[in-house]
N, C-alpha and C positions, 0 to 999 in steps of 0.2 A: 504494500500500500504506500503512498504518494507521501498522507498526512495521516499521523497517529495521534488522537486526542486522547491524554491520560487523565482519568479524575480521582482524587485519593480522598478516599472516606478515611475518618475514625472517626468512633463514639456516633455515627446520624445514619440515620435510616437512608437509601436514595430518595425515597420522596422529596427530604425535608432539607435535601441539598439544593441550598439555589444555585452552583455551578449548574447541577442534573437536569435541577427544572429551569432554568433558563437555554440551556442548550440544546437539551431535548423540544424545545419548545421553538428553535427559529425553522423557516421553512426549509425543503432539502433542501431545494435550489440554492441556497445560501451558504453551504456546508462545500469547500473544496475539494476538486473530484478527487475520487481514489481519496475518502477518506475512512479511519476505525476508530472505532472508540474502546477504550482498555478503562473498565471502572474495578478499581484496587481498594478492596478493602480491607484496612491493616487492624482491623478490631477494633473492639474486640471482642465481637459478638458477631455470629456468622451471619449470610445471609438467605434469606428462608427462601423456599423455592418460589414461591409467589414471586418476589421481586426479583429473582434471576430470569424465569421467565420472560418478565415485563420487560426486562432492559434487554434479553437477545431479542426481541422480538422488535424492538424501538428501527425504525425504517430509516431509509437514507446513506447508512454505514454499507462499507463493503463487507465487512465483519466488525463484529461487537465481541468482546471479549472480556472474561470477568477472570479475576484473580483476589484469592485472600491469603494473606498471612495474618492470623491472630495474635499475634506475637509484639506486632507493632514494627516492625525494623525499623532501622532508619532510612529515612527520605531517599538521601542519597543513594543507599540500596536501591530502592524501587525504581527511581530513575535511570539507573544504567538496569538493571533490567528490563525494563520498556526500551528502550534504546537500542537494547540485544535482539528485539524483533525485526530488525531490519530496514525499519519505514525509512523514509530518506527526510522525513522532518519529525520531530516530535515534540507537540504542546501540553505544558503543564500545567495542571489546573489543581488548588486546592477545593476543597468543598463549599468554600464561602464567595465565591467570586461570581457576578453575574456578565454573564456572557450574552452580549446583541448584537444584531447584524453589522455594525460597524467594527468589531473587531473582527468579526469573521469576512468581510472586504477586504478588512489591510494584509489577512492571510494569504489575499493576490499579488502582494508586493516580494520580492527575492528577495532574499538578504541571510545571509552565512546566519545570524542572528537577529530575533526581530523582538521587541519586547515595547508595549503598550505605555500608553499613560496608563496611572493607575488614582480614580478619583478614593477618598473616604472622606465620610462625613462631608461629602459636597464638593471637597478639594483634589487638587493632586497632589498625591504624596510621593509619586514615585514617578519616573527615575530620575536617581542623582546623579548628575554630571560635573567635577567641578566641586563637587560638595555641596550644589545647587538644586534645588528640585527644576527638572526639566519640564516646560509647561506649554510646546510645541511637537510637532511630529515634525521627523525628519531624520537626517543620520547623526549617531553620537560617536562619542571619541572613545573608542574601546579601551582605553588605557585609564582614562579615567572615570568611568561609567560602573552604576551599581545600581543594581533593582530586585525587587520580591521576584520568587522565580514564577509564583500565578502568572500566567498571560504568556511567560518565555517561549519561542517556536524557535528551536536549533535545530540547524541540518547536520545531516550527517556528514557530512566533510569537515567543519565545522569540530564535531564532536570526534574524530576520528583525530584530528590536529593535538587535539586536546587527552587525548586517551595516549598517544605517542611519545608524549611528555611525562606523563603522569602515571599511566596503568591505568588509569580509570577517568570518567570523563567530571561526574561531580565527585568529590571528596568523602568516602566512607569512613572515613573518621571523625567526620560529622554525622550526626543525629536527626535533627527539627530544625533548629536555629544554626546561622552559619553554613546552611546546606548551601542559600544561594550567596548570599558571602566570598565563601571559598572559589566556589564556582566562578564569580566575577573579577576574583584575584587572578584565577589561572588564564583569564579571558586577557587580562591586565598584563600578566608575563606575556602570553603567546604574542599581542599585541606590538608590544616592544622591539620582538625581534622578526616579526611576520605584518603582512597587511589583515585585518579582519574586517569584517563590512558588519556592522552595526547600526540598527535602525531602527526607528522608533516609530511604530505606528500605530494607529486604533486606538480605543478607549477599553476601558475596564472599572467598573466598579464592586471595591475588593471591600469586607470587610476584614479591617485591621487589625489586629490584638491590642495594639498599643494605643487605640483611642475608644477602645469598649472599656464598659464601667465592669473593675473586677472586689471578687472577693478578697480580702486579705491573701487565702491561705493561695488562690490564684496568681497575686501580685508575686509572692515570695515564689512560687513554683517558676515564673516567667523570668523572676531576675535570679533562681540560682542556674535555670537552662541556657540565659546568657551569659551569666558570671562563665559558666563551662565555655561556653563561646570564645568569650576575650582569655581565657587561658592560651587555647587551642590557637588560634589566631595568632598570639604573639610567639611560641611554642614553633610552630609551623610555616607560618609565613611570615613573620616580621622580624627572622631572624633571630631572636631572642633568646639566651642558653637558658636551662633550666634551674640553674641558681636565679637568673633575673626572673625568671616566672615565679619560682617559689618565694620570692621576696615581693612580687609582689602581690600575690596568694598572703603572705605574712600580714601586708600594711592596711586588705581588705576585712583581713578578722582583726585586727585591734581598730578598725576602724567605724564604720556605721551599722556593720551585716553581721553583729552578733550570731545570727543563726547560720552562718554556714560553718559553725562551728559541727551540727548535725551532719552535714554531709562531707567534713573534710577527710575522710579516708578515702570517697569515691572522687575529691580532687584532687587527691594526693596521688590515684590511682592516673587518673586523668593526665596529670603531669608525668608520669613517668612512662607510662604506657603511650603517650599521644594520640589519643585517640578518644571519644566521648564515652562514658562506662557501659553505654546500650550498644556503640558502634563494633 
């Protein structure tokens, strides 16, 4: 197939995903030819036959394809295995994104990598170029450029550049967070020493983590999964030895984050293993 649209469930039913039900919902004609849809769901509750049904049965797909791991893996996992099926583009979608006929247009445009505006809460939040939020379409500077991977359409040449480099195309030593991170760092090396084509098009309305109202014990889950982030990151690519990571792992628990005192054996593991404790 031409285009692989990937959609990754946890924790929601298909219904009650508006990636599902916005996409399943635009007309075929609007869907680029030679295209599949791969709906992944990573738990952690299976899914019943009712709704496997429903979704091979959804029209317009040259094939529909469903996959679970219960398990959760990490992101980066599932991505280079969608990847492994061959398609010559593949779009990543999380569960929360609403997809309309204007981003699936800009899927008419070519580009080695193609990655949307991304509105929340009315705005764009995404991509940064620059350190900038980007607030036009057009082409960006791969070397400086970072965005949420929702909305990402990379071709397989593209990914193949990148897997040549690396062994793998997104970073399995990331998790959740940092998946697309990593990803736009390697975009950021290849960049430097290679041409990449980079472009920005379509619209997308995502919802965010970072501007939903959360619970406490939420808040603390999101900033110890990024605390693991900015470990990993400096650890990995910022050149950074593992005495300077451990020191500054040091200055973050005497300093505001009392409780990562709880999880510091699995950051302790983190630093030395390089890798995120799920990955």
């Amino acid at each position: 197939m031409r285009t692989l649209f990937l959609v990754v469930l946890y924790g929601l039913r298909p219904r009650d995903s508006a990636t599902l039900r916005s996409l399943l919902a635009q007309p075929v004609a609007s869907l680029p030819a030679d295209s599949g849809l791969l709906v992944w769901n990573n738990g952690p509750q299976a899914l019943d036959e009712t709704e496997r049904q429903t979704l091979l049965a959804t029209p317009g797909w040259v094939q529909v394809l469903i996959e679970e791991d219960l398990g959760n893996p990490p992101l980066s996992r599932v991505y280079n295995r969608a990847l492994q099926l061959g398609t010559e583009r593949l779009v990543v979608f999380d569960q929360d994104t609403v997809v309309d006929e204007r981003y699936l247009q800009a899927l008419g445009r070519e580009a080695e990598l193609l990655v949307p505006l991304v509105l929340g809460a009315g705005a764009i939040r995404y991509p940064h170029q620059y350190k900038q939020v980007v607030t036009s379409e057009g082409p960006l500077d791969p070397q400086a450029t970072v965005t949420i991977s929702s909305g990402l359409c990379l071709s397989r040449g593209l990914a193949q550049r990148i897997a040549a480099r690396h062994g793998d195309i997104f970073d399995e030593r990331f998790a959740l967070y940092g998946v697309d991170v990593s990803f736009f760092l390697r975009v950021q090396g290849l960049a430097r020493e290679e041409p990449v084509e980079l472009l920005c098009a379509g619209v997308l309305d995502h919802s965010l983590s970072e501007l939903e109202e959360e619970t406490p014990a939420q808040r603390r889950f999101r900033d110890i999964e990024k605390f693991y982030v900015a470990l990993l990151l400096r650890l990995l690519y910022k050149g950074a030895s593992r005495g300077k990571v451990l020191r500054y792992l040091g200055r973050q628990l005497l300093g505001n984050r009392p409780y990562l005192y709880g999880v510091l054996p699995q950051m302790l593991r983190t630093v030395f293993r390089g890798r995120h404790p799920r990955a």
